[in-house]
VEXBADREN-876771 format. One line per field, with one value per residue (C-alpha): residue in one letter; residue number from 1; x, y, z. Coordinates in pm, 1 decimal, decimal comma. Layout:
N
vokol c(a / ...)
guti c(NUM / ...)
x c(X / ...)
y c(Y / ...)
z c(Z / ...)
! end
This chain:
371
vokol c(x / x / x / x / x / x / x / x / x / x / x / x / x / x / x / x / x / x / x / x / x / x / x / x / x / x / x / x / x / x / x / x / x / x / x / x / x / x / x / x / x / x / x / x / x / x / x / x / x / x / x / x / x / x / x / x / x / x / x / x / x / x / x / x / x / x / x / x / x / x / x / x / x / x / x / x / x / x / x / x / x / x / x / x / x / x / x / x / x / x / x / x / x / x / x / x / x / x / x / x / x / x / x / x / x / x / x / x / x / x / x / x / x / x / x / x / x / x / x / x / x / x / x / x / x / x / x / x / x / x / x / x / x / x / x / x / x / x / x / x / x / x / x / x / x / x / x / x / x / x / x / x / x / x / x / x / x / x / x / x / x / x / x / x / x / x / x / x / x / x / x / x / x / x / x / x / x / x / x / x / x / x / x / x / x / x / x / x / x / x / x / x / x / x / x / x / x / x / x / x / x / x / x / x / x / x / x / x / x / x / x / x / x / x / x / x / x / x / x / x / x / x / x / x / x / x / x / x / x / x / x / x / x / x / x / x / x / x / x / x / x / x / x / x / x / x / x / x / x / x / x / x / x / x / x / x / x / x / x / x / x / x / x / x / x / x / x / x / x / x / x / x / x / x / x / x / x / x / x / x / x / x / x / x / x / x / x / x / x / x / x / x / x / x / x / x / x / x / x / x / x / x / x / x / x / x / x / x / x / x / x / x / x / x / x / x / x / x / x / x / x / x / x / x / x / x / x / x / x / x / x / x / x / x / x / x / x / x / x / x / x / x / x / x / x / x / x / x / x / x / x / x / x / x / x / x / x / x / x / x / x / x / x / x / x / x / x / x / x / x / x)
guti c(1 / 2 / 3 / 4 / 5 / 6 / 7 / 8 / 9 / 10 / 11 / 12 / 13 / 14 / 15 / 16 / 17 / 18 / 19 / 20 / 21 / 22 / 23 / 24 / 25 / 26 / 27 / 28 / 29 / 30 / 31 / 32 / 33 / 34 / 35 / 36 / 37 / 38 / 39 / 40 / 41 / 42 / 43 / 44 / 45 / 46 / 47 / 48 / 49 / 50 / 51 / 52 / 53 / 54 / 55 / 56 / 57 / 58 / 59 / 60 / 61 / 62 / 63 / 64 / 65 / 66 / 67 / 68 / 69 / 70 / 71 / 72 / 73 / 74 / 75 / 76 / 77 / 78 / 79 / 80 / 81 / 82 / 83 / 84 / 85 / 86 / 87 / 88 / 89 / 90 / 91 / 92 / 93 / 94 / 95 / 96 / 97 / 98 / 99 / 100 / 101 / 102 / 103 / 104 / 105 / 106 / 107 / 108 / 109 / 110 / 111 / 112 / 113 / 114 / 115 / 116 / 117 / 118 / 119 / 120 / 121 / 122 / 123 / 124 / 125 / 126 / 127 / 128 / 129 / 130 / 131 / 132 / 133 / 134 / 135 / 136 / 137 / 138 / 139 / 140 / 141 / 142 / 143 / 144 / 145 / 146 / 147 / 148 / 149 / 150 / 151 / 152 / 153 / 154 / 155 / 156 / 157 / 158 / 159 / 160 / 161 / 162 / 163 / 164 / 165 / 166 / 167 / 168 / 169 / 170 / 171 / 172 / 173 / 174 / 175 / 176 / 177 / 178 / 179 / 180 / 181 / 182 / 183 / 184 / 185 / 186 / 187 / 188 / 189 / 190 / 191 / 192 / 193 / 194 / 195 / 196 / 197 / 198 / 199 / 200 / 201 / 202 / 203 / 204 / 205 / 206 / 207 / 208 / 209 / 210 / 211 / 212 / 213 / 214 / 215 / 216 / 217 / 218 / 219 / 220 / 221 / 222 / 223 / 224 / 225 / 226 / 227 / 228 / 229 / 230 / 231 / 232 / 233 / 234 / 235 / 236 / 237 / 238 / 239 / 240 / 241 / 242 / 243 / 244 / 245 / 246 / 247 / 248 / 249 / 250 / 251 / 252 / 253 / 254 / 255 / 256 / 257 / 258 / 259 / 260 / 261 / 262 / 263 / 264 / 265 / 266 / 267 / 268 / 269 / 270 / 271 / 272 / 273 / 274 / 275 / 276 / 277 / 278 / 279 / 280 / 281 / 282 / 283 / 284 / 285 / 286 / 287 / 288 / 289 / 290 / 291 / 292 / 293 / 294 / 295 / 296 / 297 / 298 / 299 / 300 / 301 / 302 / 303 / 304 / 305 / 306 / 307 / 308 / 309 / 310 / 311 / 312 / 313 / 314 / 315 / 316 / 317 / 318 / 319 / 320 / 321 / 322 / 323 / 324 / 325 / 326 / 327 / 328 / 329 / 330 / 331 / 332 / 333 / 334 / 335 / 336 / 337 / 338 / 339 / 340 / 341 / 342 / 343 / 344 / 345 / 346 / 347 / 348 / 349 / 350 / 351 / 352 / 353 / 354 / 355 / 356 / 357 / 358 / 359 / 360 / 361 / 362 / 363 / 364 / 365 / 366 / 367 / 368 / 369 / 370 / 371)
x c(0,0 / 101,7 / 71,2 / -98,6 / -236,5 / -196,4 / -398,4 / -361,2 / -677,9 / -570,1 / -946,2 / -1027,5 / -1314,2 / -1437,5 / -1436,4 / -1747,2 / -1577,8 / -1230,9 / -963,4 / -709,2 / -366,6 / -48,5 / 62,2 / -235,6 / -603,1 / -717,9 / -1078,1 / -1050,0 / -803,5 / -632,2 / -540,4 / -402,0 / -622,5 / -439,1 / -612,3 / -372,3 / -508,3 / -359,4 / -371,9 / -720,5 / -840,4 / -887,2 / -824,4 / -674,9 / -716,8 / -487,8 / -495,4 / -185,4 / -246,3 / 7,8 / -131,7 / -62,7 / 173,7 / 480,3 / 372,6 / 364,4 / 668,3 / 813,2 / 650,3 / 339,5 / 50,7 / 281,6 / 573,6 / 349,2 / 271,4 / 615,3 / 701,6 / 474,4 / 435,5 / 832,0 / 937,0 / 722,5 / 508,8 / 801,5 / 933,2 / 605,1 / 447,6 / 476,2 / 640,3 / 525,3 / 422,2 / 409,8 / 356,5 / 298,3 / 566,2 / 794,1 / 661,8 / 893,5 / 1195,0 / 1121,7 / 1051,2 / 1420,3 / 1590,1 / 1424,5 / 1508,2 / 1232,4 / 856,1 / 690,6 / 334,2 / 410,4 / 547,3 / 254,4 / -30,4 / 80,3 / 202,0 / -168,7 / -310,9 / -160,6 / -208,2 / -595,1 / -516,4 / -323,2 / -628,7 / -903,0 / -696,5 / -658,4 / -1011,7 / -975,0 / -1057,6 / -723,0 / -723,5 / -689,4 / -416,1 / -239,7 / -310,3 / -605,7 / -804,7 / -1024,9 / -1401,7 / -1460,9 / -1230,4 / -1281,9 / -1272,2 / -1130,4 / -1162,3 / -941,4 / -1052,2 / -835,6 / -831,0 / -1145,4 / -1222,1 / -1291,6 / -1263,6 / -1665,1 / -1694,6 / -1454,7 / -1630,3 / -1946,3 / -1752,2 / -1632,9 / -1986,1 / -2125,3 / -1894,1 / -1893,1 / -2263,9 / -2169,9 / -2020,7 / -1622,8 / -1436,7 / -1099,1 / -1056,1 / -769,5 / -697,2 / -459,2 / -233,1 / 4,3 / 231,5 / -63,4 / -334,4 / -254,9 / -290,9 / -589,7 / -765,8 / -673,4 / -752,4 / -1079,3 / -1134,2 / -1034,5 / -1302,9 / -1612,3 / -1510,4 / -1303,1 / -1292,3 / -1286,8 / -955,4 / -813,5 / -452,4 / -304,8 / -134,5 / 144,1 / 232,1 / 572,5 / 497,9 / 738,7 / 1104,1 / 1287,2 / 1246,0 / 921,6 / 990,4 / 878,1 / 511,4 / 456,3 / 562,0 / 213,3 / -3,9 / 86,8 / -188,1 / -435,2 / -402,8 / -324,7 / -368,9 / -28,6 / 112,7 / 144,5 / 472,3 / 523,9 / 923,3 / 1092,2 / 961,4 / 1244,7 / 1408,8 / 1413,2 / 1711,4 / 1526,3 / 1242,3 / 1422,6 / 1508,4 / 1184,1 / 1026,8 / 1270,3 / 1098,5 / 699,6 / 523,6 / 271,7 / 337,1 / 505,8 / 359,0 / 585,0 / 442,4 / 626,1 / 931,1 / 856,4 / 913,3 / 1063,8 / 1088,7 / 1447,9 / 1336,2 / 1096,7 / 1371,7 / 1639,5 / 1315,7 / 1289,1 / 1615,9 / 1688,6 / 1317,3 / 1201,8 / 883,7 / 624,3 / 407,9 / 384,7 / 123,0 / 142,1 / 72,9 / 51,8 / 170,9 / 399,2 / 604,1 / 576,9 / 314,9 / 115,2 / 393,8 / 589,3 / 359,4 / 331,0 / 662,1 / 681,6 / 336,3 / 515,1 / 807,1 / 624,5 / 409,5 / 723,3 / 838,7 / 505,0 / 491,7 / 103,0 / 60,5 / -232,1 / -352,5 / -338,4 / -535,6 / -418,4 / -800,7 / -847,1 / -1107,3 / -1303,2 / -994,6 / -728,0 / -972,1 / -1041,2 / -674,0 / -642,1 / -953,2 / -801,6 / -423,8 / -617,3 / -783,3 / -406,4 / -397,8 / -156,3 / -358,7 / -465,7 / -576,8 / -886,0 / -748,7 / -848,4 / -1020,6 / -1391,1 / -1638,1 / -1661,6 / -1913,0 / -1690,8 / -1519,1 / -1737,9 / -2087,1 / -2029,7 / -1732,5 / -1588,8 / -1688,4 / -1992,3 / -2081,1 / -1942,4 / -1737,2 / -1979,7 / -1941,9 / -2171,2 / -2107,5 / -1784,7 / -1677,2 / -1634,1 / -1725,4 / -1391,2 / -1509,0 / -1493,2 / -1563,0 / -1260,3 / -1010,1 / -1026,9 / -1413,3 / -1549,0 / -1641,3 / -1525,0 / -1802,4 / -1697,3 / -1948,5 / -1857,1 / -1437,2 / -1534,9 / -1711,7 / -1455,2 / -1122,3 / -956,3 / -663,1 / -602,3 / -314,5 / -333,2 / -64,6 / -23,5 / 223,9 / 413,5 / 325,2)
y c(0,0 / 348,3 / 654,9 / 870,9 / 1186,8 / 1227,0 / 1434,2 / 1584,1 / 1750,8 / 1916,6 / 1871,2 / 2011,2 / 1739,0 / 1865,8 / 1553,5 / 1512,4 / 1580,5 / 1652,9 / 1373,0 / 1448,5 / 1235,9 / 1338,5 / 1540,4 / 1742,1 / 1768,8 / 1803,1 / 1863,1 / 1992,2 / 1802,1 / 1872,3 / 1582,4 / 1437,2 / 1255,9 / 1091,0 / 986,1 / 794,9 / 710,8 / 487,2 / 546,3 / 379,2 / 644,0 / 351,7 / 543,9 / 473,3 / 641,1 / 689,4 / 918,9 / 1100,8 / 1023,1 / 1328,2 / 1595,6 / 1973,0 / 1980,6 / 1706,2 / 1577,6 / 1261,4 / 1187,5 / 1513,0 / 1474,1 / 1750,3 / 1817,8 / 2079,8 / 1862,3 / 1580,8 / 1859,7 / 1899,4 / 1569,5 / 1442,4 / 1765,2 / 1810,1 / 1459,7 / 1149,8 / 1276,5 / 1289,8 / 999,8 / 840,3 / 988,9 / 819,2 / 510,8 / 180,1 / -12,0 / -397,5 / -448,8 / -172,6 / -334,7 / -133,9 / 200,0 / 179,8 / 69,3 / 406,4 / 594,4 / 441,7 / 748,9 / 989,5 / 925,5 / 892,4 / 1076,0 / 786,5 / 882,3 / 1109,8 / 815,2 / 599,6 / 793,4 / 761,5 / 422,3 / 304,7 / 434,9 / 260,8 / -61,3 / 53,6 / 123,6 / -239,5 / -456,4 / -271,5 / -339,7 / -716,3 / -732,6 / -809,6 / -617,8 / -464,6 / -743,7 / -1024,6 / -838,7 / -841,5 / -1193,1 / -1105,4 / -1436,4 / -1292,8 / -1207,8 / -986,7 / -791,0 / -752,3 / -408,7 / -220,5 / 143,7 / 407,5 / 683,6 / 989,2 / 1134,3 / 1252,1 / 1526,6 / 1309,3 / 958,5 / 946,7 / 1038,3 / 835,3 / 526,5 / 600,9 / 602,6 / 332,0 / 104,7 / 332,7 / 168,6 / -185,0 / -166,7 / -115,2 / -403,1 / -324,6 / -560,4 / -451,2 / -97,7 / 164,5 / 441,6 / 731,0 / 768,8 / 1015,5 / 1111,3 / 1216,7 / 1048,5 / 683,1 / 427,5 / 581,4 / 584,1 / 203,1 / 86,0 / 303,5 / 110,2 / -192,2 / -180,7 / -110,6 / -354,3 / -631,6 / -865,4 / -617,5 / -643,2 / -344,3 / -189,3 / 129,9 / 380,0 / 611,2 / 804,6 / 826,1 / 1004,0 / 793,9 / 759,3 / 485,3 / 737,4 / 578,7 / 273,0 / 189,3 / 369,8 / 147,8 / -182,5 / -93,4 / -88,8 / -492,0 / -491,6 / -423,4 / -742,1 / -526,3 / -688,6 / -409,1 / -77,1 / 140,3 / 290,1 / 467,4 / 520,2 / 787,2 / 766,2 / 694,2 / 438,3 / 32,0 / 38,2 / 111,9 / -58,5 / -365,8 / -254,8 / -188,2 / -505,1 / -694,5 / -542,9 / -585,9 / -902,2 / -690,2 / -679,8 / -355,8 / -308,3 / -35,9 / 216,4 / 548,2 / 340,4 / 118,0 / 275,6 / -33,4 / -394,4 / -320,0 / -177,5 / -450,4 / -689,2 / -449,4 / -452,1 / -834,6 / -911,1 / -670,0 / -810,9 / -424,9 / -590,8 / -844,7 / -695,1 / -507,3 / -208,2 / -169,3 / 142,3 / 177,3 / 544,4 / 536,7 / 258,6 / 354,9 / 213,7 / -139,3 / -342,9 / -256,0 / -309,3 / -643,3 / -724,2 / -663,4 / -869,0 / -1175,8 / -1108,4 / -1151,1 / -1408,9 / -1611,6 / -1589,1 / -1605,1 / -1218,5 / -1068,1 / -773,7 / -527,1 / -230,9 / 95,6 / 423,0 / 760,0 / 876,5 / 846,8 / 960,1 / 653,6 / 597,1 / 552,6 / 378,6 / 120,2 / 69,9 / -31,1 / -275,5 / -468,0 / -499,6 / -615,0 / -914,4 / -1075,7 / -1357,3 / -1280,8 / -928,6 / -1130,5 / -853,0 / -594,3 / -299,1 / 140,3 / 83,3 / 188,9 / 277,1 / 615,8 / 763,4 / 729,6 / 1018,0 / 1172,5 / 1349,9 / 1283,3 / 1049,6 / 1049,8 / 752,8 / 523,0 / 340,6 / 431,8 / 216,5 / 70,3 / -187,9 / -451,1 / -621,2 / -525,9 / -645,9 / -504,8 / -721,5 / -665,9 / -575,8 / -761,7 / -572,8 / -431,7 / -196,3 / -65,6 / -160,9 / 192,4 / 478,6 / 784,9 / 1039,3 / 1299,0 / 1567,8 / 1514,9 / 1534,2 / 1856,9 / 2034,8 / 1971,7 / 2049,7 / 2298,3 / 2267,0 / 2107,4 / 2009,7 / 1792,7 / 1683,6 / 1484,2 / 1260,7 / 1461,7 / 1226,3)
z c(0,0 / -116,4 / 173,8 / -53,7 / 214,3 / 568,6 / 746,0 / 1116,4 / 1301,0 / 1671,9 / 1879,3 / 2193,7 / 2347,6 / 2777,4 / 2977,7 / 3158,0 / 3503,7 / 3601,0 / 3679,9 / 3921,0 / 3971,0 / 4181,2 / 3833,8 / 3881,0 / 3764,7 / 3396,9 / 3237,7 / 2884,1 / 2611,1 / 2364,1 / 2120,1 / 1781,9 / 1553,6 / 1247,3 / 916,6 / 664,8 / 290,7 / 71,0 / -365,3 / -360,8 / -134,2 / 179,8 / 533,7 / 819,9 / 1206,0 / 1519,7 / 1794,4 / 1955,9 / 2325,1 / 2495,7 / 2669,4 / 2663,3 / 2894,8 / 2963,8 / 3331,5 / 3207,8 / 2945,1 / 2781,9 / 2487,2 / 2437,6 / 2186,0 / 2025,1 / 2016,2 / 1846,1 / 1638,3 / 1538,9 / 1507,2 / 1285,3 / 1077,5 / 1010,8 / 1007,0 / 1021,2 / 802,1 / 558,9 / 619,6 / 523,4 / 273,5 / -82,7 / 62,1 / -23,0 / 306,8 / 313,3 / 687,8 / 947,7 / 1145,9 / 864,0 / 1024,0 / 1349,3 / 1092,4 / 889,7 / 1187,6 / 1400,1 / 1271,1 / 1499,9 / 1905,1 / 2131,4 / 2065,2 / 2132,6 / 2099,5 / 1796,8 / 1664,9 / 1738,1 / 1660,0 / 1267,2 / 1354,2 / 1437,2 / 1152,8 / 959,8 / 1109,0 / 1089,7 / 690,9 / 672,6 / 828,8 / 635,3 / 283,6 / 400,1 / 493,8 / 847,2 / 1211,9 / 1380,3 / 1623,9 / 1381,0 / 1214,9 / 1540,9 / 1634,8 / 1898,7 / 2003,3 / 2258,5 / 2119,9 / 2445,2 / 2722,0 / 3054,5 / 3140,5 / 3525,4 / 3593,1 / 3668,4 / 3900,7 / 3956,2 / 4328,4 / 4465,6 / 4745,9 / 5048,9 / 5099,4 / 5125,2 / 4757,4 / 4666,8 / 4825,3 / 4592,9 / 4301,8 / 4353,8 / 4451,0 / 4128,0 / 3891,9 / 4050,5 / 3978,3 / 3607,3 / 3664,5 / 3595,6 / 3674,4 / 3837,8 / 4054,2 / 4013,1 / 4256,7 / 4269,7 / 4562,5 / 4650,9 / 4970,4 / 5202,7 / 5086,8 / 5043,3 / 5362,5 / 5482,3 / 5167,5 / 5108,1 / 5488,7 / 5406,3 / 5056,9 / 5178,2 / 5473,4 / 5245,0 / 4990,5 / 5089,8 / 4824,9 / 4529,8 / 4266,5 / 4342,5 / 4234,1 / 4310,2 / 4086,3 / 4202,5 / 3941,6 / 4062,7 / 4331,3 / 4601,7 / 4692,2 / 4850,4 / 5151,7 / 5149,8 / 5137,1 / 5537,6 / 5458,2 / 5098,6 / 5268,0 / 5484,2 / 5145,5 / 5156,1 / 5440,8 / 5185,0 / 4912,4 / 4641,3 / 4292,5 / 4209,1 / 4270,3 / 3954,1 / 3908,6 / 4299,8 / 4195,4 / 3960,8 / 3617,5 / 3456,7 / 3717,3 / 3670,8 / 3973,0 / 4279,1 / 4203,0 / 4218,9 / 4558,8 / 4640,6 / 4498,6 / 4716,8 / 5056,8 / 4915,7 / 4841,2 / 4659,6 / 4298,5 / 4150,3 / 3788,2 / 3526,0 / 3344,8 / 3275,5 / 3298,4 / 2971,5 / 2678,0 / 2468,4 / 2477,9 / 2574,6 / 2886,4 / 2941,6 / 2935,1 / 3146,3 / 3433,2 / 3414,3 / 3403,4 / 3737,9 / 3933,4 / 3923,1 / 3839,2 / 3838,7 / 3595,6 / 3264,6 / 3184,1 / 2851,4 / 2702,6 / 2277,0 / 2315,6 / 2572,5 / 2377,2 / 2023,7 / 1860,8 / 1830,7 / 1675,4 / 2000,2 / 2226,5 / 2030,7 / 2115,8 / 2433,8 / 2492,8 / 2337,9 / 2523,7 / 2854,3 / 2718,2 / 2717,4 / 3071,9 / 3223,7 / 3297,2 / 3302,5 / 3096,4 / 3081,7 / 2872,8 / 3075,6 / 2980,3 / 2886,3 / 2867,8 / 2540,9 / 2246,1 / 2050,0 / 1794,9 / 2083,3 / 2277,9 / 1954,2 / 1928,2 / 2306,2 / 2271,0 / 1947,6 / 2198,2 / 2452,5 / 2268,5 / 2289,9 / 2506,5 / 2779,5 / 2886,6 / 3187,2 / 3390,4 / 3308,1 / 3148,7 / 3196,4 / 2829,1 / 2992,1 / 2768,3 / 2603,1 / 2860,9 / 3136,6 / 2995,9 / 2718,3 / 2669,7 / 2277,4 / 2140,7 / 1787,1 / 1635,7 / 1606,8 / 1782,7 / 2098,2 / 2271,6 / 2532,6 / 2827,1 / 2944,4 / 3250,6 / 3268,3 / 2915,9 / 2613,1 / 2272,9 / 2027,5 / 1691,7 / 1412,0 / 1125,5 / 926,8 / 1110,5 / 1418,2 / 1395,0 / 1478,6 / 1219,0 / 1257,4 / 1329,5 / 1077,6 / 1222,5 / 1566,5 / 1495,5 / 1300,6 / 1573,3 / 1821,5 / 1548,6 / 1606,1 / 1386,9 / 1069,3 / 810,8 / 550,3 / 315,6 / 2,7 / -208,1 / -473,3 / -793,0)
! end
């Protein structure tokens, strides 16, 4: 397949409430959608998943912006792709930008399946028909409110719990969690917020049977965490420290962790995250599919990773009203008892909703292969 146009819209979407982690709290986003089309005029859709400003990796909307504009975008357009897994060769020039990187990268793995005929998570080698689906819930003003939340979505029926913690507000609201519902799968998510200063108050969260804790170390460390998995027997899970199946391996290799979250932006795209699922497959290591609270497109991407067989634990892929009044394709993404049915129509099985991605655009460049 030839990349014949690439086009980039910037939308601003309001989530329906705020979400609050130890970075901070965010309501409106900004974010990348991606539309590749090949010479036969077939399209393909990803979605940059950074945020305006670089609390999470360094990367931004603007840098995406960038990126993709000034040099991915080049390096794609008019080449002749066989397999999308030739997109991270093409792109191994340019250092890091993961999520610039993968927000082309996706599209044109949704391009790829829809030429061959088949939904995204055949082309990857999915085998699951449905996904189980957790929730994540960002910090909340007392520990009262927090409770509801947390009985609201078990009546939805999700399947797995996720709460922010930071310095301050962490044992207390476990014990508190961990009182009203004592049998619930439920993880914790740091957000790097810890040292190994800390390491005497996180060795109490073992108290609380903790399916994981998220990332509580630096964001860019593997080291202490080994140190730190050495004094817990609750699982430590990676996040901001993965960026690559090299780091994968480097964690692994040290015991920094007993579990993967794998994120499609964070490492670079869906044949990387591929990789590293394999990878862990291998040596018996659990993956699952974190969130970066995405729009319908990113949100279809995670749901066709997730049907791959070693995601053994529920994923932050809720359905598109957790987050939105309107999403941007159709149907929504929607969950029923706590699963969510993978599509299998062709592609990322989700239309874009062209009318809903043009009221919220507020930027647009398109470019096109010189013939």
């Amino acid at each position: 397949m030839r990349i014949a146009e690439v086009t980039v819209r910037r939308l601003k979407m309001r989530m329906k409430e705020p979400f609050s982690t130890s970075f901070g709290t965010m309501q409106d986003k900004q974010f990348l959608v991606i539309e590749v089309q090949d010479e036969n005029g077939n399209c393909g859709w990803g979605e940059s998943v950074a945020f305006e400003a670089p609390w999470y990796t360094e990367e931004t909307v603007d840098t995406n912006v960038h990126m993709i504009h000034d040099f991915l975008v080049p390096l794609l357009l008019g080449k002749d792709i066989t397999h999308p897994d030739e997109v991270s060769i093409l792109f191994s020039s340019i250092r890091k930008n993961n999520m610039a990187k993968a927000a082309v990268e996706t599209a044109v793995w949704d391009l790829f399946a829809k030429r061959n005929r088949m939904s995204l998570a055949e082309a990857l080698g999915g085998t699951r028909k449905e996904i189980e689906v957790g929730i994540s819930i960002g910090l909340q003003a007392s520990f009262s409110e927090l409770v509801a939340k947390v009985q609201g979505y078990l009546d939805e029926g999700y399947r797995r719990i996720k709460v922010k913690i930071k310095p301050g507000v962490d044992v207390e609201l476990l014990r508190t969690l961990r009182a009203a519902f004592p049998d619930v799968p439920l993880m914790a998510d740091a957000n790097s917020a810890y040292s190994l200063d800390d390491i005497e108050l996180l060795k109490e969260l073992d108290a609380f049977n903790l399916l994981m804790i998220e990332q509580p170390l630096g964001h860019d460390d593997i080291v202490d965490h080994a140190v730190l998995q050495r004094e817990l027997k609750t699982p430590i899970c990676l996040d901001e420290s993965i960026l690559s199946l090299n780091d994968v391996r480097k964690a692994l290799t040290l015991g920094s962790t007993k579990v993967i979250n794998v994120k499609i932006g964070r490492v670079g795209g869906l044949s990387e995250a591929k990789r590293i699922h394999d990878y862990c497959m291998e040596r018996g290591v659990p993956v699952w599919c974190g969130g970066m609270l995405e729009a319908g497109i990113g949100r279809a991407h995670n749901i066709a990773l997730t049907s791959l067989p070693n995601f053994v634990y529920p994923g932050d892929t809720a359905g598109s009203s957790r987050y939105w009044e309107k999403d941007i394709i159709t149907p929504e993404v929607v969950v029923q008892d706590g699963v969510i049915a993978v599509p299998r129509s062709n592609g990322i099985g989700y239309e874009p909703d062209m009318h809903a991605i043009d009221n919220f655009t507020i930027g647009k460049w398109c470019f096109s292969a010189v013939e």
